[in-house]
Residue frames relative to the residue before (quaternion, step in Angstrom):
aa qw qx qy qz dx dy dz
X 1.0000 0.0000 0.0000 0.0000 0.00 0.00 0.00
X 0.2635 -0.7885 0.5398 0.1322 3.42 -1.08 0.97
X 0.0550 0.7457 -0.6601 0.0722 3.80 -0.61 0.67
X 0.5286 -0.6168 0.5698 0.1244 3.37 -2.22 0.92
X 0.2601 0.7785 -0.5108 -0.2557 2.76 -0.58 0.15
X 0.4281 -0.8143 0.3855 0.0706 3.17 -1.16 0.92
X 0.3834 0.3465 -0.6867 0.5112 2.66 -0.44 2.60
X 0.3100 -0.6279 0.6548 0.2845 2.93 -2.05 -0.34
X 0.1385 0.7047 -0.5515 0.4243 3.74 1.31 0.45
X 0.2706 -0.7177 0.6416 -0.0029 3.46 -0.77 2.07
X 0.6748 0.3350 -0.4336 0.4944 3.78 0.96 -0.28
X 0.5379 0.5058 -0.5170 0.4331 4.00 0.26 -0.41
X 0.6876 0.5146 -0.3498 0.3742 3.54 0.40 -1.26
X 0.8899 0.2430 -0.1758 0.3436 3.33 0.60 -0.87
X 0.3129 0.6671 -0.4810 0.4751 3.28 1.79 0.69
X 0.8211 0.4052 -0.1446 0.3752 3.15 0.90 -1.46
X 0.3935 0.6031 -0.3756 0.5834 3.53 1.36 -0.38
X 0.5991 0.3998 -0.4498 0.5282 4.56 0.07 -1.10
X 0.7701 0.3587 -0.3889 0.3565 3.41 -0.16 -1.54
X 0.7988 0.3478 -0.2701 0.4099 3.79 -0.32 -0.88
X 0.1162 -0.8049 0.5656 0.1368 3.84 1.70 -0.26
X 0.8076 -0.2889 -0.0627 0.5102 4.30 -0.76 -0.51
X 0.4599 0.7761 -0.4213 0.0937 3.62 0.93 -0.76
X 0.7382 0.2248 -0.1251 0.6236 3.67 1.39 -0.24
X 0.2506 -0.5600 0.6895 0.3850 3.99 -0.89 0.50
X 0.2180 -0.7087 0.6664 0.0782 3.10 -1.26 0.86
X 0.0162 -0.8017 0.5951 0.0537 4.13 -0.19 0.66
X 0.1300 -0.7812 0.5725 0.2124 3.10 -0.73 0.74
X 0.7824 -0.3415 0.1377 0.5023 4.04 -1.49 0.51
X 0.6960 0.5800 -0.2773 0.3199 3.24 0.67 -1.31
X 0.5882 0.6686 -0.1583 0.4266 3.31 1.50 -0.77
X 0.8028 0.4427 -0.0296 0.3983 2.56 1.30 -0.99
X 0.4291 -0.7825 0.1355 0.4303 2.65 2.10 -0.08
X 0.7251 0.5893 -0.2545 0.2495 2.86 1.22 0.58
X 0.4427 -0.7774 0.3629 0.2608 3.81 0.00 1.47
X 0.4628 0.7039 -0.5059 0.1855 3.58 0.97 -0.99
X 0.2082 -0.6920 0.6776 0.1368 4.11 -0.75 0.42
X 0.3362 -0.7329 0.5620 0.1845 4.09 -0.66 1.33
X 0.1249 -0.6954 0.6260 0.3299 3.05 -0.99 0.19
X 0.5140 -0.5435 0.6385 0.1810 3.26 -1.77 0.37
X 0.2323 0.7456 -0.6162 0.1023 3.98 0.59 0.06
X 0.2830 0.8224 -0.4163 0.2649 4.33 0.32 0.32
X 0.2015 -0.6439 0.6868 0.2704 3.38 -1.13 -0.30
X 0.7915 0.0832 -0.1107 0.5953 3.93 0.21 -0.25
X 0.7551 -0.4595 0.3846 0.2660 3.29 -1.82 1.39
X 0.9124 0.2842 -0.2002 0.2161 3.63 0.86 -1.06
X 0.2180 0.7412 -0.2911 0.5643 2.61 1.89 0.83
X 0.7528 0.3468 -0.1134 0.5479 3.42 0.25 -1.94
X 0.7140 0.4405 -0.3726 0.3966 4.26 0.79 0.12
X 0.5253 0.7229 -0.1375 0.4273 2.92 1.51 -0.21
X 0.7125 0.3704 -0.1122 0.5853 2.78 1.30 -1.37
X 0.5864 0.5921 -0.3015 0.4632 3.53 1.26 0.12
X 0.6078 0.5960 -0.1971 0.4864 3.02 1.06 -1.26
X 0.6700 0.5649 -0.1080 0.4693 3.13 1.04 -1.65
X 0.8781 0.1285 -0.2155 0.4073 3.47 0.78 -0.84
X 0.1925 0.6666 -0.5241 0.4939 3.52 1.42 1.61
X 0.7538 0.4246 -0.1422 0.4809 3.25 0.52 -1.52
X 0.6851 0.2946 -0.3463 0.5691 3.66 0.23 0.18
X 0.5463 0.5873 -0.3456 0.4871 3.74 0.90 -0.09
X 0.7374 0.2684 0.0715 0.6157 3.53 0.87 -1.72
X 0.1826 -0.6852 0.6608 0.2461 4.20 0.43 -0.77
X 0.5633 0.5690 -0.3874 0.4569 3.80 0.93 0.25
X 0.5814 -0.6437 0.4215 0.2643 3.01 -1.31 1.51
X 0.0087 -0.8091 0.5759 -0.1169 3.84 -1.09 1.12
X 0.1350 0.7186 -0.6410 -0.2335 3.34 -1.04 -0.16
X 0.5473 -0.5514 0.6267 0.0615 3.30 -1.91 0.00
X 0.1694 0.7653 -0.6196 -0.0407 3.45 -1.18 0.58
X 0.0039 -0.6102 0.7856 0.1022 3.89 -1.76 0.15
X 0.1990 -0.7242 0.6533 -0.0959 2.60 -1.80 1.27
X 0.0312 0.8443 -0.5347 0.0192 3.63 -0.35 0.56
X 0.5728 -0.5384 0.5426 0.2961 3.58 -1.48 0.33
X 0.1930 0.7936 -0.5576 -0.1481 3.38 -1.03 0.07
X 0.0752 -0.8342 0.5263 0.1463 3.31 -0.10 1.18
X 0.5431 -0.6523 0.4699 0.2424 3.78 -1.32 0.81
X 0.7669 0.3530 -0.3794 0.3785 3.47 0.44 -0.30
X 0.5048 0.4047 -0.3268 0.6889 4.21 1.78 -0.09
X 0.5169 -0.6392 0.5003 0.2719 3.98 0.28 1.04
X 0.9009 -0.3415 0.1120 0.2435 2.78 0.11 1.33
X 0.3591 0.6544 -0.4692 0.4717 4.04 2.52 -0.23
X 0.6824 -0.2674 -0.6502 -0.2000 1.12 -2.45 0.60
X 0.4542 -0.7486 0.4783 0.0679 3.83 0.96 0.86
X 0.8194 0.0105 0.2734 0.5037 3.60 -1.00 -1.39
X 0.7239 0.3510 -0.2355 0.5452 3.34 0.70 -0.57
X 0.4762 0.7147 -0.4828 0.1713 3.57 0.95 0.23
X 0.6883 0.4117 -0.3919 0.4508 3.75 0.56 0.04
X 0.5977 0.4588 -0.2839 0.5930 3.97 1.60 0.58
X 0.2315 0.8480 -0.4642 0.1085 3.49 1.10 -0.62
X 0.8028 0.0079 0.0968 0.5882 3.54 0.73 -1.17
X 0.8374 -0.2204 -0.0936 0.4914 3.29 0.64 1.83
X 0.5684 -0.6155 0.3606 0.4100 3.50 -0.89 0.42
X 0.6426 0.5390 -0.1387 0.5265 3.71 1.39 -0.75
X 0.6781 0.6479 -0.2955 0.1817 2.92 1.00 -0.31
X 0.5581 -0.6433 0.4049 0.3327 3.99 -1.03 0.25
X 0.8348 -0.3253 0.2660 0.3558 3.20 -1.51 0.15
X 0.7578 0.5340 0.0028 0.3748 2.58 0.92 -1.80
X 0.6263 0.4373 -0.2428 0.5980 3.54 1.47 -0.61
X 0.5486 0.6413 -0.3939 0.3642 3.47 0.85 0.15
X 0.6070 0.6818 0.1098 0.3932 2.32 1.44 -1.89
X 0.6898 0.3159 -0.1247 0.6395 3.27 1.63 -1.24
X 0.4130 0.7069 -0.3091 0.4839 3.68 1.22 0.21
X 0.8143 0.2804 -0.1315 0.4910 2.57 0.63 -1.70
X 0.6712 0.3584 -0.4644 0.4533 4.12 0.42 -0.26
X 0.5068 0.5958 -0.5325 0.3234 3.50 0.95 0.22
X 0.7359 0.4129 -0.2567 0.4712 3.28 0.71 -1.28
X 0.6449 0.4826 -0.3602 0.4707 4.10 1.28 0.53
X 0.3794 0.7138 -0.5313 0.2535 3.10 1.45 -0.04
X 0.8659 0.3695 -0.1973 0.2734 3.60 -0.92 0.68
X 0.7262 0.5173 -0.2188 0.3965 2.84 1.65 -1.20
X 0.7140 -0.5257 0.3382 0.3154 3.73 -1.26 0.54
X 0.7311 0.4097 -0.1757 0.5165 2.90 1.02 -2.30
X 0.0626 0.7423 -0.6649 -0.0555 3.89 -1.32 0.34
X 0.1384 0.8573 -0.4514 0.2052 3.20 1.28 0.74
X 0.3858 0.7591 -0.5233 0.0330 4.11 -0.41 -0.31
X 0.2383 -0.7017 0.6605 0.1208 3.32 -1.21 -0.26
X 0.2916 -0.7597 0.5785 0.0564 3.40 -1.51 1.12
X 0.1776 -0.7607 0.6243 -0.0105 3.82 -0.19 1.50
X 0.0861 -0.7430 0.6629 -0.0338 3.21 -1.88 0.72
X 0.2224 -0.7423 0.6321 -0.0018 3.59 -0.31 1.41
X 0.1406 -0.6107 0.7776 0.0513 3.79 -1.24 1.03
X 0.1807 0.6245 -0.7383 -0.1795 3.16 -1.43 0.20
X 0.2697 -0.6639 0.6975 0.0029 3.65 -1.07 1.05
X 0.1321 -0.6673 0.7253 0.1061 3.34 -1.07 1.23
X 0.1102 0.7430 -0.6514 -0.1071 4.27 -0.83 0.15
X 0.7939 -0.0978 0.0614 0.5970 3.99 -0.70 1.58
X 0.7441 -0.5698 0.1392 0.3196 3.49 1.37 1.64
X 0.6070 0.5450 -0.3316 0.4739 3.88 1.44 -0.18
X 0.3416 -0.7463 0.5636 0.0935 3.82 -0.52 1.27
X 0.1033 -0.5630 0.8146 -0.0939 3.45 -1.55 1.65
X 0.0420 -0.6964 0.7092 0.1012 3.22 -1.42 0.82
X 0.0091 0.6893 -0.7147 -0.1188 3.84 -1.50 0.31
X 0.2005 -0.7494 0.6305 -0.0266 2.82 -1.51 0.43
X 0.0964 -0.8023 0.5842 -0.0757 3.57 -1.03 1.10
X 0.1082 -0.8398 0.5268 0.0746 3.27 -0.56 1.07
X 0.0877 -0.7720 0.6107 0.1528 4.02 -1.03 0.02
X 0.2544 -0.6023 0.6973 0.2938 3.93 -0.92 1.25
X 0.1021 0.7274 -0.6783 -0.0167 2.55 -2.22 0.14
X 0.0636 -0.7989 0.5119 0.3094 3.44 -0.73 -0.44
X 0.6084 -0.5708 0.5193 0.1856 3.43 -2.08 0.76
X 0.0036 -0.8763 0.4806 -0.0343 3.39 -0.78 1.53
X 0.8489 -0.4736 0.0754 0.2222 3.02 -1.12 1.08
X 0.8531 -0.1096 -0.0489 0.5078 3.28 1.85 -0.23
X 0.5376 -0.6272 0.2908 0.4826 3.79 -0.08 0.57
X 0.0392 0.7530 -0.6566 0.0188 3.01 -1.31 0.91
X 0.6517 0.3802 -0.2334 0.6133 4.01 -1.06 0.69
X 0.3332 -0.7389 0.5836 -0.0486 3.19 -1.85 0.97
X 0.6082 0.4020 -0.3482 0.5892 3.72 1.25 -0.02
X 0.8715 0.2723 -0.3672 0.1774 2.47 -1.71 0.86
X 0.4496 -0.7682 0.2839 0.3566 3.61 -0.21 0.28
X 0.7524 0.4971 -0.1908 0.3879 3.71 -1.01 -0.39
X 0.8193 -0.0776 0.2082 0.5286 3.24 -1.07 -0.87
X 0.2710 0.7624 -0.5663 0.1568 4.19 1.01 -0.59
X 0.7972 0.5170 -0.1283 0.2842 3.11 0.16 -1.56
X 0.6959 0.1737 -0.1712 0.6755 3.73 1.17 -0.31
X 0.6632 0.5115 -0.3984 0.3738 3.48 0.50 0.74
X 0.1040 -0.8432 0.5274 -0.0017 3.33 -0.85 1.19
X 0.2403 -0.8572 0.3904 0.2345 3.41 -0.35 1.05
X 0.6177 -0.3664 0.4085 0.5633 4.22 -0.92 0.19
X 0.8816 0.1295 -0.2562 0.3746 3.29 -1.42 0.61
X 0.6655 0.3952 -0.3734 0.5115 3.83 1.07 0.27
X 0.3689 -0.7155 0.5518 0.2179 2.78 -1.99 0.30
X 0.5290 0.6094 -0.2476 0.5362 3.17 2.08 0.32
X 0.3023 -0.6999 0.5587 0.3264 3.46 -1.01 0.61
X 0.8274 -0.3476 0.2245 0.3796 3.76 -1.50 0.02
X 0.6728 0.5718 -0.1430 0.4472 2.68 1.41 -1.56
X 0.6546 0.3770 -0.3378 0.5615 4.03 1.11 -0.18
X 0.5167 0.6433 -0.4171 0.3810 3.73 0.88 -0.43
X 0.5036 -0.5589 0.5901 0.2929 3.86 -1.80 -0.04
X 0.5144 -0.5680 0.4171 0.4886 3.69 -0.38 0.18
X 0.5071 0.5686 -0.4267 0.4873 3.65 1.34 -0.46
X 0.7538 0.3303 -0.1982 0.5323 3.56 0.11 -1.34
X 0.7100 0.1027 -0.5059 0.4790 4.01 -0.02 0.65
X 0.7416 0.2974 -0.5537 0.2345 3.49 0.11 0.49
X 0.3895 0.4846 -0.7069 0.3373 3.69 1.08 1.64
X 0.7817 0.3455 -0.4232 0.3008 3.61 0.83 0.65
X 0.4328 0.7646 -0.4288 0.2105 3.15 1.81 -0.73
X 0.7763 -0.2564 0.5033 0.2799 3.64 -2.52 0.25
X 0.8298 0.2631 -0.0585 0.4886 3.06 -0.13 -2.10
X 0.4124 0.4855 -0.6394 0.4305 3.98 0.78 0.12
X 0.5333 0.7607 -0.2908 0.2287 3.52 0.59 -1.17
X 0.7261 0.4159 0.0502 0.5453 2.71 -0.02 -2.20
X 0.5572 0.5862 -0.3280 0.4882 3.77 0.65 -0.89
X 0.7161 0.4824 -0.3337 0.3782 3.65 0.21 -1.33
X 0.6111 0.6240 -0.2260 0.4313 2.95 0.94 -1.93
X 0.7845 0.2447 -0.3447 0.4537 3.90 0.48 -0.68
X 0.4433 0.6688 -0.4400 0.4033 3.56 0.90 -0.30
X 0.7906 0.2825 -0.2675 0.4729 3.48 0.29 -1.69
X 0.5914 0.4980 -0.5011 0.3889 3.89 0.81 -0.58
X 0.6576 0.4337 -0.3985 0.4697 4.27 0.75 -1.08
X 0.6886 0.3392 -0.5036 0.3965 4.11 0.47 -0.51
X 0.4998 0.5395 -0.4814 0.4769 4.00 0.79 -0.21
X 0.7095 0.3040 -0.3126 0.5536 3.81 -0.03 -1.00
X 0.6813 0.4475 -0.4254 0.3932 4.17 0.27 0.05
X 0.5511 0.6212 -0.3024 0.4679 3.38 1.69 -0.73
X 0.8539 0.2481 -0.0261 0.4567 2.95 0.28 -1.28
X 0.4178 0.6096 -0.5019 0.4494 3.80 1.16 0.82
């Protein structure tokens, strides 16, 4: 089975490529030839995949899906959320997120958050979303070099490591998009089974 996916995000691609390894050709926009950059112009993740997903598939008529992911940290209600890959400017870098974001924690007790992931999968135009979520909490300074975003000040439940010190193997026994990933896997090998 062949599926878009819509982005050009070299770390999504290859998070999501380990987890599903050959069981799906996985193509990614560029592949596909296509340059178009989505916006994300939403208020919530499952909205702003949707509209992606959505506007592949009417572009291409080829089966695709789409994800956003966002931070939510509990003690900043819930920022930088939907806006997490802009947080601190439309241009901006990892790293200025990043410095955004321990600003606006400077002081506070709670550093609880959690990272969510919304698929939307369009298959012969009909939308399934899943979703995968990962607690965690925000520490006090970056640490580690893999991975991308928020990695570095993020620690998931049951580790003592942030993303950013982990193998792509070892964050995706905790990762969102392992999640959300599974969820479409086992729903696309059911709808291949039984086609």
């Amino acid at each position: 089975m062949k599926l878009i996916f819509a982005t050009n995000n070299q770390h999504k691609i290859g998070e999501i490529r380990s987890i599903l390894k050959d069981q799906l050709e996985i193509i990614t926009l560029e592949e596909a030839g296509i340059k178009t950059e989505i916006p994300e112009p939403f208020d919530t993740l499952e909205e702003n995949a949707t509209n992606k997903s959505r506007t592949i598939y009417k572009m291409t008529e080829m089966d695709c899906f789409s994800e956003d992911t966002g931070l939510l940290v509990d003690a900043l209600n819930g920022e930088p959320g939907v806006k997490s890959a802009r947080y601190a400017g439309e241009e901006c870098s990892f790293d200025a997120n990043i410095d955004k974001l321990l600003s606006n924690l400077a002081g506070k007790q709670d550093r609880t958050a959690h990272f969510k992931t919304v698929i939307s999968l369009l298959i012969k135009g009909r939308e399934t979303r899943f979703e995968g979520i990962c607690e965690g909490r925000i520490i006090e300074e970056k640490k580690g070099k893999a991975g991308f975003g928020y990695d570095p000040v993020f620690i998931p439940v049951g580790s003592d490591k942030t993303f950013a010190e982990m193998t792509i193997e070892e964050k995706n026994k905790f990762s969102h998009r392992r999640k959300a990933t599974e969820k479409l896997e086992t729903f696309l090998t059911n709808l291949l089974t039984n086609s």
